[in-house]
N, C-alpha and C positions, 0 to 999 in steps of 0.2 A: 403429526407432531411438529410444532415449532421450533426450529435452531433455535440455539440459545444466539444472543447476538456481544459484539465484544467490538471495543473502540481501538482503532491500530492507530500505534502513536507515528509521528515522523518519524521516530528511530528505527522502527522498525521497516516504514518503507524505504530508505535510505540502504539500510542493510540489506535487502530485499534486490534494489539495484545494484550494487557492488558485489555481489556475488555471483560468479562465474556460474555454477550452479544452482538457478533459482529454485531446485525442489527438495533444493536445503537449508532455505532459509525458513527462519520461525512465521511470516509472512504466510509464505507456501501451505505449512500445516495449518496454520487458524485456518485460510480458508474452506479449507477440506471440510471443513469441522464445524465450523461458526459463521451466520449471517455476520460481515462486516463493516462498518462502516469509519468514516473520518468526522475530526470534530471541523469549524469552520475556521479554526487556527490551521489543523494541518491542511486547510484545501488551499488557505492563501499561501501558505509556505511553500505549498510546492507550483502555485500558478505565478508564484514571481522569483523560483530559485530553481527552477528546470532549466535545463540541458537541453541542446540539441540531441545527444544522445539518445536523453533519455524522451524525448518529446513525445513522441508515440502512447510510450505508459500513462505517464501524466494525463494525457487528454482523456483514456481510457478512463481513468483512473477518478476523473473531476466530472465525468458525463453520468 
């Protein structure tokens, strides 16, 4: 059977990184649950408003 699939907005991966506990953020559950994917707004947003912190995720994230 096919995941259902669901579009994660920027806010949510924002929230996703500021969270000291990532398997509490709403991020975490979609993906348990749901094929997800980004629109081509959120991939520029986060290929020119990343962090060295957060650098790692991001390339994950855009690959």
């Amino acid at each position: 059977m096919d995941r259902k699939k669901v579009l994660i907005d920027t806010s949510l991966l924002i929230d996703h990184l500021r969270k000291e506990k990532k398997d509490k953020s709403e991020l975490f559950s979609l993906v348990q649950n749901y094929e997800c994917t980004i629109s081509a707004i959120t991939h520029f947003e986060f290929a020119v408003g990343t962090t060295t912190k957060n650098r790692e995720f991001v390339n994950k994230l855009l690959s």
